[in-house]
Every structure is written in structure tokens, then in C-alpha cells.
PQR file with spaces between the fields and no chain letter, atoms N, CA, C, O and H, PARSE charges and radii, in Angstrom:
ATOM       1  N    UNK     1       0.851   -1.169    0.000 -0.4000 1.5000
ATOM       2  CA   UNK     1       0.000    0.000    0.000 -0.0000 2.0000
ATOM       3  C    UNK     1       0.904    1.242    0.000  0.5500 1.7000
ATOM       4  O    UNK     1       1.878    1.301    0.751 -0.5500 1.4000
ATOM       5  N    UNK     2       0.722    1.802   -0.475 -0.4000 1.5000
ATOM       6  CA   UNK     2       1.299    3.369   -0.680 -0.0000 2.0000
ATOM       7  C    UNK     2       1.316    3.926    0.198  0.5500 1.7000
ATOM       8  O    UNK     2       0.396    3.585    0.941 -0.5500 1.4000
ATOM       9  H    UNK     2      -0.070    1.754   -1.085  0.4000 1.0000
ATOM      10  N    UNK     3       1.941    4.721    0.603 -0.4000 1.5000
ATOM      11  CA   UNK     3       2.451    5.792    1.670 -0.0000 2.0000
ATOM      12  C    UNK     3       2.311    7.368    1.749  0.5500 1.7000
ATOM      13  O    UNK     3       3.121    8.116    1.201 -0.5500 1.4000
ATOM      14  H    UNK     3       2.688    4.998   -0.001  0.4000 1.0000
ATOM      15  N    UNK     4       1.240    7.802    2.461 -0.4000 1.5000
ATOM      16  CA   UNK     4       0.846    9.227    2.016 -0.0000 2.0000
ATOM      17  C    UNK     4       1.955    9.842    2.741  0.5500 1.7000
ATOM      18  O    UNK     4       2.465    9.532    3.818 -0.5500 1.4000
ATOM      19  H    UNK     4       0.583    7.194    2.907  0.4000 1.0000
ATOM      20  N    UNK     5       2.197   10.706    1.980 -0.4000 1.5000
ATOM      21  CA   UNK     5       3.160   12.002    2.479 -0.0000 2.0000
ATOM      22  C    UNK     5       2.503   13.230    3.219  0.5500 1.7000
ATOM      23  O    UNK     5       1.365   13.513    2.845 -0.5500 1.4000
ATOM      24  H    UNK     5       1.783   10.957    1.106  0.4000 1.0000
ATOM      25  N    UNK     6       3.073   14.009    4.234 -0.4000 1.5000
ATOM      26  CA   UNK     6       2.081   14.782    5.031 -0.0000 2.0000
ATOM      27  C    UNK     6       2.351   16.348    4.111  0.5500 1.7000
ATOM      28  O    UNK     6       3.358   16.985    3.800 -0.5500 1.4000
ATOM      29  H    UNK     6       3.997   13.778    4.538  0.4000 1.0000
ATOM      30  N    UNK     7       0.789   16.539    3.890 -0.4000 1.5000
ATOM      31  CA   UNK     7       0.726   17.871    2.640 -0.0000 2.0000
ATOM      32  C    UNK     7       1.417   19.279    4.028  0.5500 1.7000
ATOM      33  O    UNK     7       1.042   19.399    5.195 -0.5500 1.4000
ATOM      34  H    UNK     7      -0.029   16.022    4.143  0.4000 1.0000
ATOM      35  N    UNK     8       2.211   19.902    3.463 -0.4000 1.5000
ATOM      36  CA   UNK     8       2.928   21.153    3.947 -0.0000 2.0000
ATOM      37  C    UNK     8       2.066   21.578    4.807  0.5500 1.7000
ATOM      38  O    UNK     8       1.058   20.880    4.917 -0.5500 1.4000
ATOM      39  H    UNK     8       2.516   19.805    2.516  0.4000 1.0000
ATOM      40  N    UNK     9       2.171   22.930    5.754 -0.4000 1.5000
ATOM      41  CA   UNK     9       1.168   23.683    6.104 -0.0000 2.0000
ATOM      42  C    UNK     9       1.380   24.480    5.004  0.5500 1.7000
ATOM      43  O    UNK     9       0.524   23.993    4.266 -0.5500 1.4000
ATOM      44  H    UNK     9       2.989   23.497    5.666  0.4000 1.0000
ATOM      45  N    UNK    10       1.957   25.454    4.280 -0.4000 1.5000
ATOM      46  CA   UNK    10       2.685   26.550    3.504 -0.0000 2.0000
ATOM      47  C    UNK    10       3.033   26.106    2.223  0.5500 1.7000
ATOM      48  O    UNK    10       3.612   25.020    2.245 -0.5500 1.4000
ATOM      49  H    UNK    10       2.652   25.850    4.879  0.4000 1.0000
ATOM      50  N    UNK    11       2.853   26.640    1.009 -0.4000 1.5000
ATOM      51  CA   UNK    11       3.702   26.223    0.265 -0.0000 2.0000
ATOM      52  C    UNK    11       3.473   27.676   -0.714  0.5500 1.7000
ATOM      53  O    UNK    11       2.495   28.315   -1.100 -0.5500 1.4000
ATOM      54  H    UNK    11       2.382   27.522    0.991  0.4000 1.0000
ATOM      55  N    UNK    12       5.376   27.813   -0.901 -0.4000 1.5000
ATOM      56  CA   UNK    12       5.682   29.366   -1.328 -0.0000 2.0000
ATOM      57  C    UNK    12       5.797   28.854   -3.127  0.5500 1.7000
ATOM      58  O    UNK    12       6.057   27.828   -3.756 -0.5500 1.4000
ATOM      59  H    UNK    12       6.171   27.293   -0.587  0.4000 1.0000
ATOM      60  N    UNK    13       5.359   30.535   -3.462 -0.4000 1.5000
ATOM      61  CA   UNK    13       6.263   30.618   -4.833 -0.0000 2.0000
ATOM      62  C    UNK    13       4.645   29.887   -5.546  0.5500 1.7000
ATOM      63  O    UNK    13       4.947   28.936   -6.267 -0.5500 1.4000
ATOM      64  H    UNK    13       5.148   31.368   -2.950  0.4000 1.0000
ATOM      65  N    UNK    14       3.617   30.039   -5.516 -0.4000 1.5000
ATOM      66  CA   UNK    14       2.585   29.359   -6.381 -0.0000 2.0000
ATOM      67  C    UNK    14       2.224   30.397   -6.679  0.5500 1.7000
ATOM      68  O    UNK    14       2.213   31.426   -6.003 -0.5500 1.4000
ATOM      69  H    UNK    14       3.372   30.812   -4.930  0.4000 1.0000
ATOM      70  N    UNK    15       1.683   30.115   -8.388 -0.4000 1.5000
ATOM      71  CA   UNK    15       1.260   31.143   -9.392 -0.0000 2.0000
ATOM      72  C    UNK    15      -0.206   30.988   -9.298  0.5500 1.7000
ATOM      73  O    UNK    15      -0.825   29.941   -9.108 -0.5500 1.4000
ATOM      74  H    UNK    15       1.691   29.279   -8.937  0.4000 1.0000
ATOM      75  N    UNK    16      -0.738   32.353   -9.481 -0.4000 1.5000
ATOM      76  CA   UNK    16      -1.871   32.994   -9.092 -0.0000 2.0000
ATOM      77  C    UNK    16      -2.666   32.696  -10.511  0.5500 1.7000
ATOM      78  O    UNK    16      -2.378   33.695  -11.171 -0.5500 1.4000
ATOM      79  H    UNK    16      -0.235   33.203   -9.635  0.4000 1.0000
ATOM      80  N    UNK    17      -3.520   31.855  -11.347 -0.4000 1.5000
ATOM      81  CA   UNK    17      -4.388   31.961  -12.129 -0.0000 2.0000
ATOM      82  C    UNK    17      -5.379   32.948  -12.174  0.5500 1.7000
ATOM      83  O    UNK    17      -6.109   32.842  -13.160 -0.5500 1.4000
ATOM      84  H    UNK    17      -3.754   31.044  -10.811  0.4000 1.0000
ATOM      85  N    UNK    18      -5.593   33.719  -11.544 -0.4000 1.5000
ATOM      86  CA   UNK    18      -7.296   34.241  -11.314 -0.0000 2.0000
ATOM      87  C    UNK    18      -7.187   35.679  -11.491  0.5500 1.7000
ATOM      88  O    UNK    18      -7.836   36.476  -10.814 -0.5500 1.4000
ATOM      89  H    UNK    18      -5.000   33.805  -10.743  0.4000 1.0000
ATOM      90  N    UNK    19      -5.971   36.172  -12.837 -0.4000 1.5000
ATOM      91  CA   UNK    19      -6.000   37.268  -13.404 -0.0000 2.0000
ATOM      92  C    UNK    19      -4.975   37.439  -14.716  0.5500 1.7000
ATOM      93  O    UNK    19      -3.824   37.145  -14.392 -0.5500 1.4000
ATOM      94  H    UNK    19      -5.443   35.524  -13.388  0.4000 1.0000
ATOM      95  N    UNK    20      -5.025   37.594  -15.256 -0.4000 1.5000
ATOM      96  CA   UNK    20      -3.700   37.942  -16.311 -0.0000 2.0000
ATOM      97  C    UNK    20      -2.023   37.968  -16.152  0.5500 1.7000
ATOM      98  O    UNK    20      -1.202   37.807  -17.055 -0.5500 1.4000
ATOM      99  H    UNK    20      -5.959   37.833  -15.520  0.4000 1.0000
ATOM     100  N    UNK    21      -1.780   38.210  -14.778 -0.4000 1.5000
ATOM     101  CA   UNK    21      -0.693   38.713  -14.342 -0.0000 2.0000
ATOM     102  C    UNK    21       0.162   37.696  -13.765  0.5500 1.7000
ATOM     103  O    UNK    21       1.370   37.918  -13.679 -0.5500 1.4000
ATOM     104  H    UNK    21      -2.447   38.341  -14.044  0.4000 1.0000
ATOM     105  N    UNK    22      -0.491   36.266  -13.237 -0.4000 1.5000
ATOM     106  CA   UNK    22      -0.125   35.179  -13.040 -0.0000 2.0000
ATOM     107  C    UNK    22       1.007   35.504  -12.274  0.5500 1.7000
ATOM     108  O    UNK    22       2.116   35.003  -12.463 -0.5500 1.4000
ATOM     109  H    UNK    22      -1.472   36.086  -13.308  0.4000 1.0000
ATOM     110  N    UNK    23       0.732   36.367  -11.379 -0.4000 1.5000
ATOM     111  CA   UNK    23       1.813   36.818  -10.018 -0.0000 2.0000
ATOM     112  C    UNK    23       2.010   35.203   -9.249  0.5500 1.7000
ATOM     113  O    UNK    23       1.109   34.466   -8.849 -0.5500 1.4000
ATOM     114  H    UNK    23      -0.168   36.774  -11.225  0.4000 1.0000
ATOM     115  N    UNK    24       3.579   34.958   -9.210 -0.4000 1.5000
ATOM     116  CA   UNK    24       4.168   33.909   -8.566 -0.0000 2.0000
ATOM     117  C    UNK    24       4.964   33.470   -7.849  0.5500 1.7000
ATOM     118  O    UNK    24       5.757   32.530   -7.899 -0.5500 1.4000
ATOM     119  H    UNK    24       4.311   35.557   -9.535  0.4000 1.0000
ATOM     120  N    UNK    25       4.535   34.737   -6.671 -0.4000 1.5000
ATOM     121  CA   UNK    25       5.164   34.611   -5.866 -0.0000 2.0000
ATOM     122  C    UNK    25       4.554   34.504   -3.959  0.5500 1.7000
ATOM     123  O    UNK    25       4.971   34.790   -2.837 -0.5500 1.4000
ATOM     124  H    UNK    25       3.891   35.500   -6.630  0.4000 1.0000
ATOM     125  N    UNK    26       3.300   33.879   -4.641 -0.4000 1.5000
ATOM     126  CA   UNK    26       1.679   33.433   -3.567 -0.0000 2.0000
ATOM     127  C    UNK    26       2.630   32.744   -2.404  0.5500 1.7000
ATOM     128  O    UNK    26       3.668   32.138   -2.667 -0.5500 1.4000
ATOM     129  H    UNK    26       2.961   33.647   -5.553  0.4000 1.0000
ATOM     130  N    UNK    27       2.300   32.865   -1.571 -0.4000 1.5000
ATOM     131  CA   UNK    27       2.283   31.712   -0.321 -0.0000 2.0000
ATOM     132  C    UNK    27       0.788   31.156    0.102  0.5500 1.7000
ATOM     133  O    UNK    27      -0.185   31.893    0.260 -0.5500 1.4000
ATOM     134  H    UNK    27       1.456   33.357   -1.357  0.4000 1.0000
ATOM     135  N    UNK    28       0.783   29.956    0.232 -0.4000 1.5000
ATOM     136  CA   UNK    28      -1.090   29.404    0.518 -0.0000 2.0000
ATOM     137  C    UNK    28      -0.412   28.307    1.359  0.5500 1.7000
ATOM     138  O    UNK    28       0.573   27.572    1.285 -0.5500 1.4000
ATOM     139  H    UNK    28       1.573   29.358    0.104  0.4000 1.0000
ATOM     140  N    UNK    29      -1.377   28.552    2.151 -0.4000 1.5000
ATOM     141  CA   UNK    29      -1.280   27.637    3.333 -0.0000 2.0000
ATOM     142  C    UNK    29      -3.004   27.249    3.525  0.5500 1.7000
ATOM     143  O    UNK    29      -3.856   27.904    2.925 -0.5500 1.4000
ATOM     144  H    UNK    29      -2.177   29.149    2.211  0.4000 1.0000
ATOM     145  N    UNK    30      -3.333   26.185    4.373 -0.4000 1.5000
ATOM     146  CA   UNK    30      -4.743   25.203    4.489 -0.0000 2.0000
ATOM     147  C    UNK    30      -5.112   25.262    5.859  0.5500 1.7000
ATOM     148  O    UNK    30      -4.332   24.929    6.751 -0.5500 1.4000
ATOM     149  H    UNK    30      -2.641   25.653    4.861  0.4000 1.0000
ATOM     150  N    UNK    31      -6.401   25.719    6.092 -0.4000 1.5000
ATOM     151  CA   UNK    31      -6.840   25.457    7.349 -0.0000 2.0000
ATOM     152  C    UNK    31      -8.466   24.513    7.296  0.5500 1.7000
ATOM     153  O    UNK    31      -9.528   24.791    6.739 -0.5500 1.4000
ATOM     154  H    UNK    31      -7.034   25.990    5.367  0.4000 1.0000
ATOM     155  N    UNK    32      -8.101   23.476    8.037 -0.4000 1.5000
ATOM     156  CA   UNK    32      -9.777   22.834    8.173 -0.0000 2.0000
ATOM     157  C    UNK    32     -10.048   22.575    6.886  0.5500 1.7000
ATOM     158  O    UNK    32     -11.182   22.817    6.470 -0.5500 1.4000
ATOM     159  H    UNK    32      -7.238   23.250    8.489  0.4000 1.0000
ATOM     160  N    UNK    33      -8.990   22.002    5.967 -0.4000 1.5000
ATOM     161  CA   UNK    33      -9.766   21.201    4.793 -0.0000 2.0000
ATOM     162  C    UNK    33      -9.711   22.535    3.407  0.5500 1.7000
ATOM     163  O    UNK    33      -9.985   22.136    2.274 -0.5500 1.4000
ATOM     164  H    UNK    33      -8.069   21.806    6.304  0.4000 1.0000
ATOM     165  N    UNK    34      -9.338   24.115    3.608 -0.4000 1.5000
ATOM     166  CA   UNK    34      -9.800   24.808    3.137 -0.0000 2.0000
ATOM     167  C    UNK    34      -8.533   25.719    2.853  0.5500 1.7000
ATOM     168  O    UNK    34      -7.942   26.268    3.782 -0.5500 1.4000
ATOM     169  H    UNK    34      -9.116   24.438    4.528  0.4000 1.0000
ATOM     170  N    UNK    35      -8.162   25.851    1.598 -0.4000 1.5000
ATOM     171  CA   UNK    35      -7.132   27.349    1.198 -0.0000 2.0000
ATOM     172  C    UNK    35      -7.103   28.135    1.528  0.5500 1.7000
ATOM     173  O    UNK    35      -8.254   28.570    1.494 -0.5500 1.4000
ATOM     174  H    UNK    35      -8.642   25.405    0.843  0.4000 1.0000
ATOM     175  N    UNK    36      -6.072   29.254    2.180 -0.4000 1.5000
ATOM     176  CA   UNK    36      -5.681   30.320    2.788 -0.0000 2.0000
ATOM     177  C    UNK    36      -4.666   30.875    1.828  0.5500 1.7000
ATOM     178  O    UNK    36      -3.773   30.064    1.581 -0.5500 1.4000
ATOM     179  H    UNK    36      -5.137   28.901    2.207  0.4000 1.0000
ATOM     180  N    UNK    37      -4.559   32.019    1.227 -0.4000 1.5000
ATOM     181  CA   UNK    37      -3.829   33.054    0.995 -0.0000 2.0000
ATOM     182  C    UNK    37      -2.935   33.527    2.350  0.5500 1.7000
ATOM     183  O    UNK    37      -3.442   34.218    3.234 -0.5500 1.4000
ATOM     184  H    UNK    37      -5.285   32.677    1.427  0.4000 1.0000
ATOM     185  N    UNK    38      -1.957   33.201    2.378 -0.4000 1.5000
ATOM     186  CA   UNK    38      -0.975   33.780    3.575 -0.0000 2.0000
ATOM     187  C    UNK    38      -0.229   35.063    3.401  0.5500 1.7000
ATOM     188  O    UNK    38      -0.203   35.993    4.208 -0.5500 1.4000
ATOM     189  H    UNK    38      -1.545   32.640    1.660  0.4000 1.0000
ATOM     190  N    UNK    39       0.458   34.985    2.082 -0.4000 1.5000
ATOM     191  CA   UNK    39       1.123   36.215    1.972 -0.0000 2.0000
ATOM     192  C    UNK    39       1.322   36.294    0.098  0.5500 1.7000
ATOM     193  O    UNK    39       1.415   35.438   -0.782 -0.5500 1.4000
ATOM     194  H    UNK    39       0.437   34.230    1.426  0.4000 1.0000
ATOM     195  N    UNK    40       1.319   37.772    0.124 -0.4000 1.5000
ATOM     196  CA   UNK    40       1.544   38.163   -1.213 -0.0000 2.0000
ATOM     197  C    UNK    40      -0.185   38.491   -2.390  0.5500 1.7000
ATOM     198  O    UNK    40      -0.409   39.114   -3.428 -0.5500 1.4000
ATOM     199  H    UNK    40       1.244   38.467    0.839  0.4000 1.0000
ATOM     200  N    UNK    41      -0.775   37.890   -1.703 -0.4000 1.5000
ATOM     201  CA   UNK    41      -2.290   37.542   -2.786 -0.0000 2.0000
ATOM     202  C    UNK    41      -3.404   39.110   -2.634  0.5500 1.7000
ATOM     203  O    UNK    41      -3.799   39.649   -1.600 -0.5500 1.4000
ATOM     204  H    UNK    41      -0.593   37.384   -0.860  0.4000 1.0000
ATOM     205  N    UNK    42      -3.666   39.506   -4.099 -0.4000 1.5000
ATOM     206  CA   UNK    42      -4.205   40.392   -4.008 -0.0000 2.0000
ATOM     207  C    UNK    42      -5.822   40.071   -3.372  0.5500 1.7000
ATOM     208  O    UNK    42      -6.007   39.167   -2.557 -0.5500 1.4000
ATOM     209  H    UNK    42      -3.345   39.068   -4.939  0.4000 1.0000
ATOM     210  N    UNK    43      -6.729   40.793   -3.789 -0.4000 1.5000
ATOM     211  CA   UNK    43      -8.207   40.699   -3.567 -0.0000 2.0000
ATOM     212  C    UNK    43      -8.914   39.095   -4.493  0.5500 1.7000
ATOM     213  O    UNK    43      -9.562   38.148   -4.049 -0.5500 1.4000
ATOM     214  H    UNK    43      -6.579   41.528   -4.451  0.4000 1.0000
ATOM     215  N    UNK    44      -8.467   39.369   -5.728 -0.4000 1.5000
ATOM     216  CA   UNK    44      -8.757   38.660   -6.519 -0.0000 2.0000
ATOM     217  C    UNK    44      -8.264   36.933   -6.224  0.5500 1.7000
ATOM     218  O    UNK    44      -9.070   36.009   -6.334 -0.5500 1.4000
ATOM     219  H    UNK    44      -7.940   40.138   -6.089  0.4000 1.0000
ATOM     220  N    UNK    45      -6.657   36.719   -5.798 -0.4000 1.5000
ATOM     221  CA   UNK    45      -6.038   35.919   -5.315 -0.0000 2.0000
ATOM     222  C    UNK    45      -7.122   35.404   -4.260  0.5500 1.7000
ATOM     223  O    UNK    45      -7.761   34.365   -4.427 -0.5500 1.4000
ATOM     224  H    UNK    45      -6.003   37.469   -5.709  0.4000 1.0000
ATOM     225  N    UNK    46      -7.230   36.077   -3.377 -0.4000 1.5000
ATOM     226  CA   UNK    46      -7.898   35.640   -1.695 -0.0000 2.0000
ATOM     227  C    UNK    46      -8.864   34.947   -2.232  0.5500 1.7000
ATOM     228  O    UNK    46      -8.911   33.726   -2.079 -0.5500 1.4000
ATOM     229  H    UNK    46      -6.711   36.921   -3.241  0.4000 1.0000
ATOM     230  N    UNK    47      -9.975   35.766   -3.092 -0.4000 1.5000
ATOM     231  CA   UNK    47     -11.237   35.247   -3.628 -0.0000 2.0000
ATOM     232  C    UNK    47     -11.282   33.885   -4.269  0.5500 1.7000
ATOM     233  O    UNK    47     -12.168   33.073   -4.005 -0.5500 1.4000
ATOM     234  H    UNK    47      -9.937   36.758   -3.216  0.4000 1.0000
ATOM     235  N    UNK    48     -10.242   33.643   -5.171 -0.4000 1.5000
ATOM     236  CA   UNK    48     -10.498   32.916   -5.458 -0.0000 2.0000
ATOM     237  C    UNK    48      -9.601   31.077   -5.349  0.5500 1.7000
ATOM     238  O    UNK    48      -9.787   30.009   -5.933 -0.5500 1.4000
ATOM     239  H    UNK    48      -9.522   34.303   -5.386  0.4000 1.0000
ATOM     240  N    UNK    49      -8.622   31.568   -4.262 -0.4000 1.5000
ATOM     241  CA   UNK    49      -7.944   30.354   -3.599 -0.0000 2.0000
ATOM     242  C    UNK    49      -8.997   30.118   -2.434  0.5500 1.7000
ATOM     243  O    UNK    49      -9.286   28.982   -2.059 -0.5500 1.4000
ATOM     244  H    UNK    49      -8.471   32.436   -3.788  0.4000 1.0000
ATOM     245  N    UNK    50      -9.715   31.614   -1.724 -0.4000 1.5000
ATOM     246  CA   UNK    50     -10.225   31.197   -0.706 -0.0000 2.0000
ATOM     247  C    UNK    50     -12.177   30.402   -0.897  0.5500 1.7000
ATOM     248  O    UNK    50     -12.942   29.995   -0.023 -0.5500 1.4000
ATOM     249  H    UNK    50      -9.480   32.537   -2.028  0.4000 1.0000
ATOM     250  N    UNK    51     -12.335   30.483   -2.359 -0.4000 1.5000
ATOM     251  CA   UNK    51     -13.569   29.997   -2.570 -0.0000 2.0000
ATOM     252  C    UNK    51     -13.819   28.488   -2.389  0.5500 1.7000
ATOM     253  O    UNK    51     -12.905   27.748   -2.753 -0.5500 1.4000
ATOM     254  H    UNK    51     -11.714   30.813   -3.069  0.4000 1.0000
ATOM     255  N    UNK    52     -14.787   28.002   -1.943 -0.4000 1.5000
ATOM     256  CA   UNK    52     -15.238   26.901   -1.485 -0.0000 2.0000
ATOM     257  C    UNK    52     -15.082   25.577   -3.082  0.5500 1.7000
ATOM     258  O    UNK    52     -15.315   25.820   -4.266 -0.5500 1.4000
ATOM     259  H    UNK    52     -15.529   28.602   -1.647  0.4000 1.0000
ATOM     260  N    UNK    53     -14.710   24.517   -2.571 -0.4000 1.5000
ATOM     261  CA   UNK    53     -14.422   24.216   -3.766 -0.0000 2.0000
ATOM     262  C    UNK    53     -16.002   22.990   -4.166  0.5500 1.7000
ATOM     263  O    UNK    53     -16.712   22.241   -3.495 -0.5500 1.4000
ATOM     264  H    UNK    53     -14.521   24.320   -1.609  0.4000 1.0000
ATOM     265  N    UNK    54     -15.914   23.402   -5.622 -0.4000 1.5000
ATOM     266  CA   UNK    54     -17.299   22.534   -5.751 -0.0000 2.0000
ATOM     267  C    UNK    54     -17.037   21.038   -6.089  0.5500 1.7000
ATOM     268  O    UNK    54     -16.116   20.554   -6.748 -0.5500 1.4000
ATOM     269  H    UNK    54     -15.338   24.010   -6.167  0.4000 1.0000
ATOM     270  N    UNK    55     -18.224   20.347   -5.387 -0.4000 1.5000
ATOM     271  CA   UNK    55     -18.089   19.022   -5.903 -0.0000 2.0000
ATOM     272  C    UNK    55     -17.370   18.822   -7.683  0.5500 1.7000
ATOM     273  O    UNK    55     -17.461   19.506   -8.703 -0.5500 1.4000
ATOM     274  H    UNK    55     -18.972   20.740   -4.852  0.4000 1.0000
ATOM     275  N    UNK    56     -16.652   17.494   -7.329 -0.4000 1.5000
ATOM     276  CA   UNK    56     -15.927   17.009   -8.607 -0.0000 2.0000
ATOM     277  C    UNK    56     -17.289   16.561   -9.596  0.5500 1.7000
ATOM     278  O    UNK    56     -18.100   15.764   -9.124 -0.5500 1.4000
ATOM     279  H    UNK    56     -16.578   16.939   -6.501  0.4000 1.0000
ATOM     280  N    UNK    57     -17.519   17.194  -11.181 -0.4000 1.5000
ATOM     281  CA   UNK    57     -18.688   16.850  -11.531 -0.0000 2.0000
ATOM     282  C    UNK    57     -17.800   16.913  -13.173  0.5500 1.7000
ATOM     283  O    UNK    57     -16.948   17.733  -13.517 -0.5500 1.4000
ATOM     284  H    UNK    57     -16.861   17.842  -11.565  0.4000 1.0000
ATOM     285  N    UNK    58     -18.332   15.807  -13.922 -0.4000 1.5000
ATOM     286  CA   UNK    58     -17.993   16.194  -15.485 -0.0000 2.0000
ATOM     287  C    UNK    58     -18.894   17.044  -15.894  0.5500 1.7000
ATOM     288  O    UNK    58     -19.851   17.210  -15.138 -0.5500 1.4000
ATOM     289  H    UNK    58     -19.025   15.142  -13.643  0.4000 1.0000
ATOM     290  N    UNK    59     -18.858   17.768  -17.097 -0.4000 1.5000
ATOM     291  CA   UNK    59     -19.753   18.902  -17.398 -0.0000 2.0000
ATOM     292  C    UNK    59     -19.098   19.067  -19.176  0.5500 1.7000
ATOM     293  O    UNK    59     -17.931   18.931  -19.544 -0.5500 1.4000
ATOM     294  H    UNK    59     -18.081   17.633  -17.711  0.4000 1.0000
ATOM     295  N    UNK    60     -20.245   19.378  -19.963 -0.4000 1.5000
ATOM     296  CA   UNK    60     -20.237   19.788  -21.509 -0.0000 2.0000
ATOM     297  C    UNK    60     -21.385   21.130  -21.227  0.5500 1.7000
ATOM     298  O    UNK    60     -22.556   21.087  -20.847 -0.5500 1.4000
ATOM     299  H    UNK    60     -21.193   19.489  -19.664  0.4000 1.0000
ATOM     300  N    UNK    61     -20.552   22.237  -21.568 -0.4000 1.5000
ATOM     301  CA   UNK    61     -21.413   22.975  -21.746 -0.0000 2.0000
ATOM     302  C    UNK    61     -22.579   23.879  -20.642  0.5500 1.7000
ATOM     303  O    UNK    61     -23.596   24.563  -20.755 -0.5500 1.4000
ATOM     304  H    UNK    61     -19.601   22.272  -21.876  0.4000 1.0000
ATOM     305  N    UNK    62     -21.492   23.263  -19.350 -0.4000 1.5000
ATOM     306  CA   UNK    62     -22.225   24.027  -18.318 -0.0000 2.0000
ATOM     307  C    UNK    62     -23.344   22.779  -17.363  0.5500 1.7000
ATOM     308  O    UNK    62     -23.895   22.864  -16.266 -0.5500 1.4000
ATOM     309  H    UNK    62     -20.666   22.707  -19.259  0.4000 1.0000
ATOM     310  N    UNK    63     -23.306   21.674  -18.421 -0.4000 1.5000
ATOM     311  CA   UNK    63     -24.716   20.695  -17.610 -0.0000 2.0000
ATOM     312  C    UNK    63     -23.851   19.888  -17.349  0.5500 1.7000
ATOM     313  O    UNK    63     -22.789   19.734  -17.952 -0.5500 1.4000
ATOM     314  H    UNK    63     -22.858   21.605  -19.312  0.4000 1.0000
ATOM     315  N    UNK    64     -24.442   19.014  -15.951 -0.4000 1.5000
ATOM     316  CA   UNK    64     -24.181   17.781  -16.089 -0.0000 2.0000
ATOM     317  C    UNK    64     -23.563   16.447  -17.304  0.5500 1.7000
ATOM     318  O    UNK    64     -24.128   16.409  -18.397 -0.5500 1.4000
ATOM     319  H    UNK    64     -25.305   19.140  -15.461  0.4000 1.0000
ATOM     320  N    UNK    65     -22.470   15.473  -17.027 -0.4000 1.5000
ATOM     321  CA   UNK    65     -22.451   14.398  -17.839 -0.0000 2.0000
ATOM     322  C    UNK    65     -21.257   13.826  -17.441  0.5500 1.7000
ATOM     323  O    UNK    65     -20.359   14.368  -16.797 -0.5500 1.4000
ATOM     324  H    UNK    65     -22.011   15.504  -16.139  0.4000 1.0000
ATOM     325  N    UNK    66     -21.317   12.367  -17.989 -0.4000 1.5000
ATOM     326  CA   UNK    66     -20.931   11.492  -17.560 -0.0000 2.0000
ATOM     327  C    UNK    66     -19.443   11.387  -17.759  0.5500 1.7000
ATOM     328  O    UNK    66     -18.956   12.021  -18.695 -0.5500 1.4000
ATOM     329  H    UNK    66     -22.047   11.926  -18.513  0.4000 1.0000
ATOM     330  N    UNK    67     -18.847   10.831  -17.167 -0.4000 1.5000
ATOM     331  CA   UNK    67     -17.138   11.534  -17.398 -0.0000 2.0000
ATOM     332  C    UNK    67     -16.620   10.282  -18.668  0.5500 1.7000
ATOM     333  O    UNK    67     -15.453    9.899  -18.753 -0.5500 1.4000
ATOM     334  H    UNK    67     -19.242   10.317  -16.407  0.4000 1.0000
ATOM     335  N    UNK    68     -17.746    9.782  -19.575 -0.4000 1.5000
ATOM     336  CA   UNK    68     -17.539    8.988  -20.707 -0.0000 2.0000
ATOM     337  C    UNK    68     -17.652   10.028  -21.968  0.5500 1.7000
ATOM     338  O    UNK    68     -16.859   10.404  -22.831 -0.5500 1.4000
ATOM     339  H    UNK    68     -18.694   10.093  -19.506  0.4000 1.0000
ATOM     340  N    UNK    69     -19.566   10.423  -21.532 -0.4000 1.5000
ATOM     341  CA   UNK    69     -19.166   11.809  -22.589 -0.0000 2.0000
ATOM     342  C    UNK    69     -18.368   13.080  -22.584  0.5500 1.7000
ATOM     343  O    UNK    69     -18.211   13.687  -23.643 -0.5500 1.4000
ATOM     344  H    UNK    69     -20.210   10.118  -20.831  0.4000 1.0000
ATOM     345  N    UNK    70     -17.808   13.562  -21.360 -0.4000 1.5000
ATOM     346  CA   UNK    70     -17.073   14.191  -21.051 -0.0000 2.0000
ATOM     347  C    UNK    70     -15.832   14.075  -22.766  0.5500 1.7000
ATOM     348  O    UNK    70     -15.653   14.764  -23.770 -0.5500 1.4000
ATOM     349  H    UNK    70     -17.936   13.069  -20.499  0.4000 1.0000
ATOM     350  N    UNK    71     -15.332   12.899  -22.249 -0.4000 1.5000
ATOM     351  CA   UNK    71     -13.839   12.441  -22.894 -0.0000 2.0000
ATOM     352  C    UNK    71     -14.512   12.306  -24.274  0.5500 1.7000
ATOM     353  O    UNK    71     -13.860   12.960  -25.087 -0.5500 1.4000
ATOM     354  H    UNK    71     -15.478   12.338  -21.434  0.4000 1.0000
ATOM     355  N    UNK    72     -15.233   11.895  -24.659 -0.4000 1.5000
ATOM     356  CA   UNK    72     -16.086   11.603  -26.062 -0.0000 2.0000
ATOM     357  C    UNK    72     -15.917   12.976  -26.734  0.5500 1.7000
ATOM     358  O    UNK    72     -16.419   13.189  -27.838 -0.5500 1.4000
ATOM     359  H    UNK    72     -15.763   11.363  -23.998  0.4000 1.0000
């Protein structure tokens, strides 16, 4: 059986998707299951590392589907 490794509290130097500018120099750290912006992250950053993450779902087009038609 495989051996989980214990995930960081911190982890520096991650690039920011959630604007054009792909600033990469984020620190995010996890509390209770949930992303934290620690240092460096603008408004936009916070918002959207700190947003709740949605169930894993395949999707075409915004709806529901099956992760067969997904790949199809």
C-alpha cells in the first residue's frame, strides 16, 4: 500500500491563475480542509484560492455528464 506524504502547512512561490498577471510569488497555506492566501495575494487571489471548492462533476457545456461523454 502506498504511503501518504504529510501535505505542507505553507507552500511558497505558487502562481496565481485568477487574473492575467499570473503573479508567482503566492504563499497558501490550508486550514480545516480549506485554502488560505498567507502572503503576497491580491483581492482577486484571496477570492479565489479562498472559494469553497465545488463538488468534482464532469460537465459539456455548463450541464451535467458522464465523465464517458465528457472524454467523447
Amino acid at each position: 500500500m502506498p504511503r501518504s506524504l504529510p501535505i505542507p502547512d505553507q507552500i511558497s512561490d505558487v502562481t496565481c491563475p485568477f487574473c492575467g498577471l499570473l503573479c508567482d510569488d503566492l504563499v497558501v497555506g490550508h486550514d480545516a480542509g480549506r485554502l488560505k492566501v498567507v502572503a503576497n495575494g491580491c483581492r482577486l487571489a484571496t477570492a479565489g484560492f479562498e472559494r469553497p471548492a465545488a463538488g468534482a462533476q464532469a460537465r459539456i457545456a455548463g450541464r451535467p455528464a458522464t465523465l464517458k461523454q465528457a472524454i467523447d
